[in-house]
Each structure stands twice: as C-alpha cells, then as structure tokens.
BALUM-200766 format. One record per residue (C-alpha): z, y, x; residue number from 1. Coordinates in steps of 0.02 Angstrom, whole numbers, padded with zeros to 5 digits. Each point is the difference from the previous one (the first is absolute). Layout:
N
+--------+--------+--------+-----+
:     up :  north :   east : num :
+--------+--------+--------+-----+
:      Z :      Y :      X : NUM :
...
+--------+--------+--------+-----+
// end
This chain:
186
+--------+--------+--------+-----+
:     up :  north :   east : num :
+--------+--------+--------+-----+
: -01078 :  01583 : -02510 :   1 :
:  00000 : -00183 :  00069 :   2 :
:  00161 : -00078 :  00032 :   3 :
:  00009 : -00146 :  00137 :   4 :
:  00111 : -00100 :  00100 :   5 :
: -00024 : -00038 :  00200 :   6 :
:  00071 : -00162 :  00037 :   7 :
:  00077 :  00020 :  00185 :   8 :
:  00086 : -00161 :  00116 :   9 :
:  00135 :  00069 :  00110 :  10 :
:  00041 : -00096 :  00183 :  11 :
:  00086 : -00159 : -00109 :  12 :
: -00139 : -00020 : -00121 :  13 :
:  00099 :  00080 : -00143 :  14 :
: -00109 :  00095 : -00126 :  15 :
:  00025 :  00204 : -00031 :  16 :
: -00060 :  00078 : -00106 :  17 :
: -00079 :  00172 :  00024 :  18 :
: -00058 :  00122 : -00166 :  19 :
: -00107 :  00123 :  00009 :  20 :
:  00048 :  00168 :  00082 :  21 :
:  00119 : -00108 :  00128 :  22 :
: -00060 : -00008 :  00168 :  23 :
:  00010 : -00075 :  00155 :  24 :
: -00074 :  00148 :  00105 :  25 :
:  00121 :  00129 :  00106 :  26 :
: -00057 :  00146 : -00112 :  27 :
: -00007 : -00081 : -00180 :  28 :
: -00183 :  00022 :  00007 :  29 :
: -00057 : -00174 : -00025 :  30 :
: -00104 :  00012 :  00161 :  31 :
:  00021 : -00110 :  00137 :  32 :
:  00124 : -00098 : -00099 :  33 :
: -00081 : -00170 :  00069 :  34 :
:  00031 :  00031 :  00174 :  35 :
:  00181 :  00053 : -00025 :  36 :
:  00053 : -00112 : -00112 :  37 :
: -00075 : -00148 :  00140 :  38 :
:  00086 :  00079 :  00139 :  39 :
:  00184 :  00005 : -00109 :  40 :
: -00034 : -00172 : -00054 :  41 :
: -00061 : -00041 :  00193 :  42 :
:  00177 :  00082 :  00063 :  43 :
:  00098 : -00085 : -00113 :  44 :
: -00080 : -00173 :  00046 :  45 :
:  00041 :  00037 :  00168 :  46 :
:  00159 :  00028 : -00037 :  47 :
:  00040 : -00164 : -00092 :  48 :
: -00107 : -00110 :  00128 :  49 :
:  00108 :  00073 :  00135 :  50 :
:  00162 : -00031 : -00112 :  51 :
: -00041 : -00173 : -00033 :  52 :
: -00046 : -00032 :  00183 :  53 :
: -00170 : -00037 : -00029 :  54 :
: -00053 :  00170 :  00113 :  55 :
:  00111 :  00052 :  00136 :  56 :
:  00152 :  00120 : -00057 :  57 :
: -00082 :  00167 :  00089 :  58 :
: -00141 : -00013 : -00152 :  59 :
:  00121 :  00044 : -00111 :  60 :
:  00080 :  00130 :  00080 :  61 :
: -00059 :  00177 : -00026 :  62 :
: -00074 :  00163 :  00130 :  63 :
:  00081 :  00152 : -00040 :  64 :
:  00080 : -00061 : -00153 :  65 :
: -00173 : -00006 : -00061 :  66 :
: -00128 : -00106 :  00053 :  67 :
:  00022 : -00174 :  00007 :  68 :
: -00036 : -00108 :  00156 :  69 :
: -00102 : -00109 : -00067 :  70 :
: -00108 :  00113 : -00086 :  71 :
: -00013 :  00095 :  00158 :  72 :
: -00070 : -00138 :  00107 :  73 :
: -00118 : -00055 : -00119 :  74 :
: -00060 :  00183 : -00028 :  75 :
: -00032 :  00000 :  00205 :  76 :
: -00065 : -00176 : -00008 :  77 :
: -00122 :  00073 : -00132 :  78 :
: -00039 :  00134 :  00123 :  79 :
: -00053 : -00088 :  00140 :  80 :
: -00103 : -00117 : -00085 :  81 :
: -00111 :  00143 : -00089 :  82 :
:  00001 :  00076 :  00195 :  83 :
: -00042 : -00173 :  00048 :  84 :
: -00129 : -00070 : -00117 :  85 :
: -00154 :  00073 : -00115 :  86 :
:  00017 : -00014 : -00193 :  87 :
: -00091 : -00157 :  00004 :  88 :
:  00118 : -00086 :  00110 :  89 :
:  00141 :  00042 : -00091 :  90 :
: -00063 : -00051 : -00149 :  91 :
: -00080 : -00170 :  00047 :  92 :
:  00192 : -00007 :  00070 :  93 :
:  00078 :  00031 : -00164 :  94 :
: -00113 : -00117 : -00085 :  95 :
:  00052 : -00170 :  00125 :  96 :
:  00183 :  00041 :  00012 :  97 :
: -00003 : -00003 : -00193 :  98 :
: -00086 : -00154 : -00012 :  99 :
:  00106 : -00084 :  00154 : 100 :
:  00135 :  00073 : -00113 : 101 :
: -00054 : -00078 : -00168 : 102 :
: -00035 : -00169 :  00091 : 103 :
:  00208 : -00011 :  00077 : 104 :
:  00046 :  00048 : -00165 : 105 :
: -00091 : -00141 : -00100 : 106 :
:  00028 : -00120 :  00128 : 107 :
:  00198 :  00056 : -00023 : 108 :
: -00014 : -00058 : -00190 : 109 :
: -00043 : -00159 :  00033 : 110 :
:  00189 : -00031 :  00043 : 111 :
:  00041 :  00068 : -00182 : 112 :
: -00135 : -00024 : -00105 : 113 :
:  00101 : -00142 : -00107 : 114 :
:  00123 :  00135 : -00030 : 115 :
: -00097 :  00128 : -00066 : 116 :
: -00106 : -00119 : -00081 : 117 :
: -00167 :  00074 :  00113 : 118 :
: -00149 : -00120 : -00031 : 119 :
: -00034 : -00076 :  00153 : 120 :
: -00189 : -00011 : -00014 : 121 :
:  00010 :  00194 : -00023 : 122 :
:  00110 :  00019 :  00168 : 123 :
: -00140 : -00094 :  00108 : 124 :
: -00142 :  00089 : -00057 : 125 :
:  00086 :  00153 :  00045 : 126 :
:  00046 : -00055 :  00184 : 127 :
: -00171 : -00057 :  00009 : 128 :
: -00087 :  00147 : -00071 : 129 :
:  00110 :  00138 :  00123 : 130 :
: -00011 : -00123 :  00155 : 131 :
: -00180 : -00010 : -00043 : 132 :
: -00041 :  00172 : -00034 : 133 :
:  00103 :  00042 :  00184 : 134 :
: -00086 : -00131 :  00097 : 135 :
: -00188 :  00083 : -00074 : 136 :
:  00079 :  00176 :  00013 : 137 :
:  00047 : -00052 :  00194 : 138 :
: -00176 : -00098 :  00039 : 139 :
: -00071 :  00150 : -00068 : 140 :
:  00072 :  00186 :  00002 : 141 :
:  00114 : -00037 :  00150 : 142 :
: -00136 : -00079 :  00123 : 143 :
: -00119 :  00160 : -00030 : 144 :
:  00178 :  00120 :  00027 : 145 :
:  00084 : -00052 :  00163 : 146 :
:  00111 :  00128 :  00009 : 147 :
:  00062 : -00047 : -00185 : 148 :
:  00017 : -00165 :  00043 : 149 :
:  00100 :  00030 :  00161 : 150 :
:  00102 :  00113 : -00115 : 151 :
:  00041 : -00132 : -00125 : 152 :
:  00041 : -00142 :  00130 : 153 :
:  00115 :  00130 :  00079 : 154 :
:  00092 :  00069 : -00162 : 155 :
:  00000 : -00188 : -00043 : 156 :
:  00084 : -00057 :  00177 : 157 :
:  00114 :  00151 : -00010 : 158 :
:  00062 : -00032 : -00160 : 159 :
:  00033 : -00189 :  00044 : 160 :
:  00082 :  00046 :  00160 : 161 :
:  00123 :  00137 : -00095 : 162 :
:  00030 : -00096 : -00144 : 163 :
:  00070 : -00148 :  00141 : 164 :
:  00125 :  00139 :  00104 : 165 :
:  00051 :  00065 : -00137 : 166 :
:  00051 : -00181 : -00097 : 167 :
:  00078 : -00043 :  00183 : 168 :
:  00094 :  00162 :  00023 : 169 :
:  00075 : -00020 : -00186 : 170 :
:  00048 : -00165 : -00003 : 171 :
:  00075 :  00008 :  00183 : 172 :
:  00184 :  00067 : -00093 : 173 :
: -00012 : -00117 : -00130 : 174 :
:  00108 : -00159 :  00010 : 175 :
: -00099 : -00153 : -00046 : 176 :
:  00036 : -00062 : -00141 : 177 :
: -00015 : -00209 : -00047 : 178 :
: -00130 :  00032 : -00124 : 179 :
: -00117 :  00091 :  00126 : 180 :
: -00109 : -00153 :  00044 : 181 :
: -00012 : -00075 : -00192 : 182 :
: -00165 :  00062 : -00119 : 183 :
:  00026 :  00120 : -00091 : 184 :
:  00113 :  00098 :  00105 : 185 :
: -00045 :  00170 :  00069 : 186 :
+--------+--------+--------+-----+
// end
C-alpha cells in the first residue's frame, strides 16, 4: 500500500494537508472532490472579498442559509454563457481573459519588484510575451469568431463599468482622509 500526501491551498493561500482516505467529496468517496473543494474555496473567497469590501456585501451573504451569493451569480453567469456561446468561444474566452489577466498582474509588479527582489528583465519579458501572445491571439482567433470577440469586448466593458459603480458606491460613506491623494495610498 502507497502512502501519499495531497498538498491543498485554502482561500488565504495557507497549505492543508490532506492523507489518504480524507476527502473532499460529500460522500467520502474521493469522487468529485475537485469540484467541491473549488466551489468551498470559491464561497469562502466570496465571502472575504465581500468582507474586505473588495465585492459588494450581498456576495457574502448566503440563500437559504446555504448557498452563497456570490457563488450563485457566478453559477448563473456560467449558465448563460454556455446557453450563449459554443465550446470554442468559451474557451478562446478563457484563454484571453487569462492572458489580459497575467499581463495586469505583471504590469502590477513593476511597482514592487525592488521589494521582492523580482528581476526586472524577467518582469518585461513577461508583459511582453502575454501582451504579445493577446494581441496574435486577438489578430487571429477573435477576427475569424465575431461573436467571441463581441463577447470579450462586452465581458471586458462590463467588468470595467462594475468595477467603477461599485468603487463609487463604496467610497461614497467614506470620509476622505488627507492621505487619499499621496502615492501609495489606497
């Protein structure tokens, strides 16, 4: 008999550990453990987000005293866009919010790559590389797929536009403080 550990993240990044025999499946099986395990660790993201005020309170609120909001909505938002799109669509999606993703990331570091001691050089050629590999991936698979390019300049427009209410709306109670307008400050 093989012994063996699974090394699992939970929603802050903190490691646990899982032997053999546990599970993360309803039934103990060990089937299906992937998805649930996603969805709890989805749920409880959701929760913090909306706790820390990065996602508006009602995500972390829960239906029934068992669903969570925000893993509701993006369960129906997930809905609609396998009604909405083919396979192909929804993957060539996937594939440029990732890389639009890994690009705002990157270009994120370069405010603290001194203090995590990133090698510059290394930072650019990743910017360069994802922006590059989006602007081929748009030239290419989104000007033969309207529809997934209308798709992405929509999800991309919507998210912008949300992301904006939802930074107005929060920061309409909050008092100003004198620090507001100096770097650094959030």
């Amino acid at each position: 008999m093989m012994l063996y550990r699974a090394l699992v993240v939970d929603s802050w990044g903190q490691p646990v550990r899982k032997h053999r025999g546990a599970s993360f499946s309803h039934d103990g099986s060990g089937h299906g453990c992937g998805g649930t395990a996603k969805s709890e660790i989805a749920a409880q993201q959701c929760g913090h987000l909306a706790g820390t005020g990065q996602f508006p309170p009602v995500f972390g609120r829960q239906i029934g005293r068992r669903a969570p909001v925000g893993l509701v909505v993006m369960a129906l938002l997930t809905i609609f866009m396998v009604i909405a799109l083919d396979l192909n669509s929804i993957a060539s999606l996937g594939g440029a919010v990732a890389l639009l993703i890994f690009s705002t990331i990157t270009a994120a570091h370069f405010k603290t790559y001194r203090e995590t001691h990133a090698s510059l050089i290394v930072l650019i050629v990743a910017v360069v590389a994802a922006l590059g590999t989006l602007v081929v991936f748009a030239l290419t698979t989104l000007a033969d797929e309207p529809k997934t390019a209308i798709a992405f300049v929509v999800i991309l427009a919507a998210a912008l536009l949300l992301e904006f209410i939802w930074k107005s709306v929060r920061n309409r109670g909050r008092p100003r403080s004198a620090s507001s307008g100096q770097p650094g400050s959030r």
